[in-house]
SELUM-492614 format. One record per residue: x, y, z of N, C-alpha, C in turn; residue in one letter. Coordinates in steps of 0.1 Angstrom, whole numbers, plus 2048, in hexadecimal, padded with zeros to 3 digits. Layout:
% SELUM-492614
XYZXYZXYZA...
END
This chain:
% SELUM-492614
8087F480080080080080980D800X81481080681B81B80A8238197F9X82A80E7F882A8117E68258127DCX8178137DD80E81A7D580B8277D5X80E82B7E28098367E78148427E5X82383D7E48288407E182B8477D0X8278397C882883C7BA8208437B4X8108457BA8078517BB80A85F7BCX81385F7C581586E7CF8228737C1X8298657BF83686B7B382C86C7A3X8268627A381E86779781B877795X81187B7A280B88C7A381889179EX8258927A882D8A07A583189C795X83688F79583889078382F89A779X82389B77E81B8A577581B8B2776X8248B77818248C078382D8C977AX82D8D77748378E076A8448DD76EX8518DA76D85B8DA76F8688DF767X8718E076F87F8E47688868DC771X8968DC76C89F8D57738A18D8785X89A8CD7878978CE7958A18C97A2X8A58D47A98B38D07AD8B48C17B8X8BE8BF7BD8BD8AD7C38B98B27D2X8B88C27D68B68C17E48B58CB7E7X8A98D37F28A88E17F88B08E47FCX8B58F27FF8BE8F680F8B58F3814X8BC8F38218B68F282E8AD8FD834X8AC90982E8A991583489A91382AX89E90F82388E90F81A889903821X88C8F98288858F08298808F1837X8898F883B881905845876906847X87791183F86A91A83985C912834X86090882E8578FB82884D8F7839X8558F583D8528EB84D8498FA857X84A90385484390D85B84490E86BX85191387285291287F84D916886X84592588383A92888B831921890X82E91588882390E88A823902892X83390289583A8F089D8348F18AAX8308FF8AF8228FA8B981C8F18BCX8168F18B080B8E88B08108D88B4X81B8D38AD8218C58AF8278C38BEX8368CF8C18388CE8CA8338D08D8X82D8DB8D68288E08E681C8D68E3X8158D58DE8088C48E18138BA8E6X81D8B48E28288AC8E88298AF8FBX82F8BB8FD8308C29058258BD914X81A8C69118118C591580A8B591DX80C8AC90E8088A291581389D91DX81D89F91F82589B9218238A393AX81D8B193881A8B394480C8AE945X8058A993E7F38A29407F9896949X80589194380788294B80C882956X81188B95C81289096A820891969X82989495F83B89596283C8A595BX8458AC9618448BB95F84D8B8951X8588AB9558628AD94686689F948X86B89593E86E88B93E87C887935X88387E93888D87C93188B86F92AX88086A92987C86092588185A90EX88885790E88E8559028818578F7X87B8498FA86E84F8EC86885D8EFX8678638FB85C8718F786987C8F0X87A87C8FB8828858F188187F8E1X8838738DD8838748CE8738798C5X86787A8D085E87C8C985B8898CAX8688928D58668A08D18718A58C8X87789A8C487D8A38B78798A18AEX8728958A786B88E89E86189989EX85989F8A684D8A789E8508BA89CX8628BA89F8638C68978658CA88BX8708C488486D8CC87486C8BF86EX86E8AF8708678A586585B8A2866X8558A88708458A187083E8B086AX8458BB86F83B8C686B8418CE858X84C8C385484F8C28468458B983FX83D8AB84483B8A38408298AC83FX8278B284C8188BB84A8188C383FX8238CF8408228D883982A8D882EX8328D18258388D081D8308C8814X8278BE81A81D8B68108118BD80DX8108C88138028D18148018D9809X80F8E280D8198ED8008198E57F6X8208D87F081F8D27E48148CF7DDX80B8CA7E17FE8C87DD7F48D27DAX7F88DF7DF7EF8EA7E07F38F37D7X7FA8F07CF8078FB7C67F99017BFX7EB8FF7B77E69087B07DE90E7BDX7DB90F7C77D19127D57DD91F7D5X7E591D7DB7F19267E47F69337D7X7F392A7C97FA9357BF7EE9417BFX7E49427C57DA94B7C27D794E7D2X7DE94E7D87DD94E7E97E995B7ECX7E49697F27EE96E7F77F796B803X7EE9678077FA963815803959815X80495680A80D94780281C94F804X82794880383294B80183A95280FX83695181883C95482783D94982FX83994F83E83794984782A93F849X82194784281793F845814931837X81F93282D81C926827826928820X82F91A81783992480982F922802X8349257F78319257E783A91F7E1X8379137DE8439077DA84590B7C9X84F9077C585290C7B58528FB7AEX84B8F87A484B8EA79C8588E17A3X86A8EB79E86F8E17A28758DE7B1X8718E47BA86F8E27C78678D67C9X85E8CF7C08588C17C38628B77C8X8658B47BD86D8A77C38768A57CDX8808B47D18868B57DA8878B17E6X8788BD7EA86D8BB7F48658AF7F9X8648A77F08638997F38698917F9X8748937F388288B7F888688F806X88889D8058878A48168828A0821X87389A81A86889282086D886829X87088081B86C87281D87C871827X886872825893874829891876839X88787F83C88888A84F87B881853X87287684B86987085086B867850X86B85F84986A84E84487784884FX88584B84E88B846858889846869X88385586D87F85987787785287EX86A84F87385E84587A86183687AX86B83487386D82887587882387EX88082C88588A83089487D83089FX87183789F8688348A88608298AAX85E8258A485581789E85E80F8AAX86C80D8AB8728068B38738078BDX87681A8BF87581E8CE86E81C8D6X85D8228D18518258DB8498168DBX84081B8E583680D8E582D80B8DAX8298008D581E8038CB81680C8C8X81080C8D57FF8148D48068228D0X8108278D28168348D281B8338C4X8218298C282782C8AD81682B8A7X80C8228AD8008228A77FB8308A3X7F683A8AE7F68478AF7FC8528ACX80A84E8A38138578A0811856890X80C84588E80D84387E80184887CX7F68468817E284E8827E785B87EX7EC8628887EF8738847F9876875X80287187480C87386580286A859X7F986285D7F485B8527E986684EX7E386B8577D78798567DC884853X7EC8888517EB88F84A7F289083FX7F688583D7F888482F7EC881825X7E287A82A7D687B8257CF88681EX7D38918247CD89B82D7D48A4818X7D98A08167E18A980D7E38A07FFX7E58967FE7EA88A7F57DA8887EAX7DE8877E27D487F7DB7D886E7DBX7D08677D97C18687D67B68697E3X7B98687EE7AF86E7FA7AF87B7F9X7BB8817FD7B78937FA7AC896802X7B289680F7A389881A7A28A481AX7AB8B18147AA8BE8157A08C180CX79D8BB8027968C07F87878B77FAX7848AF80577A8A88087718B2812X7678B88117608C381D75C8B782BX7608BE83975E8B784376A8AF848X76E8A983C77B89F83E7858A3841X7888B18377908B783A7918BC847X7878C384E78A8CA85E78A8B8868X7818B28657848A587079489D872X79B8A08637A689B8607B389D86CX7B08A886A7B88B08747B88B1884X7AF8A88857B28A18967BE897899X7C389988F7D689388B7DC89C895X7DB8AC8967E18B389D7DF8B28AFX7D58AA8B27D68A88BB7D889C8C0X7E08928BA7DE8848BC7EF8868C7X7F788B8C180588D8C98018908D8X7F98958DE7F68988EB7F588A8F0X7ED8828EB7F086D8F27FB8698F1X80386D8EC8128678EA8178668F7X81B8718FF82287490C81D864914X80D86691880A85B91E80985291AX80C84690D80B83A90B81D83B90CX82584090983083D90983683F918X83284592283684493082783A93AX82083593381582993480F831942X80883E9418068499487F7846942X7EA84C9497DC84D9457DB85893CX7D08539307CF85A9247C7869928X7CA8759277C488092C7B8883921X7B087D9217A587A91779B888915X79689191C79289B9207998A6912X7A88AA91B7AF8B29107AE8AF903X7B28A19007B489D8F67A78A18EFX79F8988EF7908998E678D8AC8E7X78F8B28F47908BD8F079B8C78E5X7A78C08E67B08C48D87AA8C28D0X7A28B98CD79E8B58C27988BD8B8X78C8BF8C47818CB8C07898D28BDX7908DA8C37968E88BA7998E68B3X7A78DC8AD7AD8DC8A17A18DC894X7988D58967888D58887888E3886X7828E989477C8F88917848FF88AX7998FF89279F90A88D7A390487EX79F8F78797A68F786C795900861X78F8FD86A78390585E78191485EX78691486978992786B79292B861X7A09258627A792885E7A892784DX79E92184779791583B794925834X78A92C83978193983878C94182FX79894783279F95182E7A294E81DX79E93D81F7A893A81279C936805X7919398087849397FF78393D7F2X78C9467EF78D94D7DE7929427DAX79D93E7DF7A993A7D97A89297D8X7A09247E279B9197E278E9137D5X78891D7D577B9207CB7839227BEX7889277BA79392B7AB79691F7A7X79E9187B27A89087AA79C8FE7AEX7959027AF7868F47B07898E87BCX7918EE7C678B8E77D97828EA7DEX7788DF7DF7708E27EC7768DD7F6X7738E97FD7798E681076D8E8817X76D8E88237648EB82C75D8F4832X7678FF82576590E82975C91281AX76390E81075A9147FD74D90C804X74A8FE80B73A8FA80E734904817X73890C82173391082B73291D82BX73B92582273E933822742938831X74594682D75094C83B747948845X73894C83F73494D85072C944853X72B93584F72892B84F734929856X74092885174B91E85874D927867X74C93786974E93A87174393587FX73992E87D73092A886732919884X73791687D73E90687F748904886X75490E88676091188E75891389EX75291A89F74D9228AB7479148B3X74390C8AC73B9018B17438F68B9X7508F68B175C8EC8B17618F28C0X7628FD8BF76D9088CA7689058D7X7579038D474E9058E474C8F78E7X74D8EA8D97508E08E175B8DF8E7X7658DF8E57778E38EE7738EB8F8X76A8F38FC7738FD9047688F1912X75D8ED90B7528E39157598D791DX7658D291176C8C69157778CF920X77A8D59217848D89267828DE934X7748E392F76E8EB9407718E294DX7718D794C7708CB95A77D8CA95EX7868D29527968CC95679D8DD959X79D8E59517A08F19577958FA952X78A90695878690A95078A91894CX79691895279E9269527A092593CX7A891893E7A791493079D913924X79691092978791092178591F921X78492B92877F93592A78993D920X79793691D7A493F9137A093B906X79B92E9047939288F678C9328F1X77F9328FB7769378F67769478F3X77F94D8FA78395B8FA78C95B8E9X7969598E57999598DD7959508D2X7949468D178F9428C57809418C4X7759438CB7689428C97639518CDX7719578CB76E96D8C877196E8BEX77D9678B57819638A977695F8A0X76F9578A176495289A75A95E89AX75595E8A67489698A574E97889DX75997989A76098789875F984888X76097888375D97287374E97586DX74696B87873896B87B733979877X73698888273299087A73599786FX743996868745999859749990855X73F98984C74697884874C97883AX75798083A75E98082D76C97A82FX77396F82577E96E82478B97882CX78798382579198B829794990837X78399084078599284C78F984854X78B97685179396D8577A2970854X7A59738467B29768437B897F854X7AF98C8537B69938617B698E86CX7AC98586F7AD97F87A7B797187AX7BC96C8707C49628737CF961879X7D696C87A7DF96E8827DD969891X7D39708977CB96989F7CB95C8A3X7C49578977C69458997D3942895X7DB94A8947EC9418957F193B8A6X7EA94A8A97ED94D8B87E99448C3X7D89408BF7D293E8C97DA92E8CCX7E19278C87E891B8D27EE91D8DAX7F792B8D88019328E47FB9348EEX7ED93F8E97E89418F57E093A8FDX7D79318FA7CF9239017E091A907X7E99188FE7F590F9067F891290CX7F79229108019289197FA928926X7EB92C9267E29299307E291B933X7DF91492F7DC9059327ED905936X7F890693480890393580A904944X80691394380B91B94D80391495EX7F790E95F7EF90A96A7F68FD967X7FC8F295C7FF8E796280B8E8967X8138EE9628238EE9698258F6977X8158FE97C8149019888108F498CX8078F298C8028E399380D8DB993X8128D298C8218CF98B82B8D0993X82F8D89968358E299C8358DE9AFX8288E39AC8238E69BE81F8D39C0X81E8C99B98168BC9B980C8B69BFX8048C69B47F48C39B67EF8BB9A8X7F58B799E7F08B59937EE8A1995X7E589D98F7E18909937EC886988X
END
């Protein structure tokens, strides 16, 4: 199956316009590919679960290799497969070509691949040996969703609904901590990660509606329009902020403050371009929910009040 999948994924870029395509990125572009602003999301969910299971810091072999594994080959393997596949989406997209995505050039395909397959394929199969099962199980669930998530022939990005459920990949790294130190699964957070990650990928879905609609993706945003998706997001947010109330509701109350003000701030001008302003916003909002939710466990921790 994986060599099918493979000859598929090389079939696409073969079609894609090219010129003599060099044997390898710098490193600075592949950088930029991997989007570091965003390693939030992988690491600090690492992090995190890692204080859910009651240890402030651990020296534990599989969790350090699983916190280097989800900085630039796992968030290469997200965003570098996202960027390639999206090359006609992102060409008609201003916010393409920075921080918040590149703008890959034809012969950057194959490179980028290689970059891929090179900072992943060995990696996961170095953990595969390390961690316990259930934990390589849960690690292959999240990198199989999102490669999905971007790849044809699933192409869950271009599937409406699939695409925002897909993305509960981003919170799957928070179970890791506890099956690999065989600690109790913080089930609460988690299913509340969950929720957010749907809402914030449809929020986030909104900004990119022209450009989505032009190259012929349906996402979950061209079905729902701005202010359809901004009251699907909003929905997602208040289920998270519900799961999370029984565990902190200091936390739930930072959710709902920022990202379900976020939403309703869409809700009343539901154009593209208002989410555009507000996305910055949702870049933020994991800093600021992590930092609240961070900041009370490593007190609890600390003082050993945390269960």
């Amino acid at each position: 199956m994986c060599r099918v999948g493979a000859a598929r994924t090389l079939r696409a870029v073969s079609r894609l316009p090219a010129r003599a395509w060099p044997a390898y990125l710098p490193l600075r572009r592949v950088l930029v590919v991997s989007r570091p602003a965003l390693w939030v999301n992988t690491v600090g969910t690492l992090v995190t679960g890692v204080w859910l299971s009651g240890e402030l810091y651990t020296l534990h072999p599989g969790v350090l290799a699983l916190l280097v594994y989800l900085t630039l080959p796992f968030n290469l393997l997200i965003y570098g497969l996202n960027d390639l596949f999206d090359r006609e989406e992102d060409a008609r997209s201003s916010r393409k070509g920075g921080w918040q995505g590149a703008r890959l050039a034809s012969y950057e395909a194959a490179p980028l691949l290689r970059a891929t397959a090179w900072l992943n394929v060995p990696a996961l199969l170095l953990l595969t040996l390390a961690l316990p099962p259930a934990a390589t199980a849960v690690l292959a669930v999240s990198a199989a969703l999102f490669v999905a998530y971007s790849l044809p022939p699933l192409r869950l990005k271009a599937r409406p609904f699939l695409d925002g459920l897909s993305n509960v990949a981003y919170a799957l790294p928070l179970a890791l901590p506890a099956l690999v130190l065989g600690k109790g699964m913080p089930w609460a957070p988690l299913l509340a990660l969950m929720a957010y990650s749907v809402g914030k990928h449809a929020f986030d879905a909104a900004q990119d509606i022209p450009a989505d609609r032009l190259a012929g993706t349906r996402t979950v945003a061209t079905t729902l329009g701005a202010g359809g998706t901004a009251l699907y997001a909003l929905a997602w947010f208040c289920l998270a902020a519900a799961l999370l109330w029984p565990v902190s509701r200091l936390t739930a109350l930072a959710l709902l403050l920022t990202c379900g003000g976020m939403s309703l701030a869409l809700r009343r001008r539901p154009t593209p371009e208002q989410a555009a302003r507000l996305y910055p916003l949702s870049i933020v909002t994991p800093w600021i929910v992590g930092a609240v939710a961070g900041v009370q466990l490593v007190y609890l921790l600390a003082r050993g009040l945390w269960p």
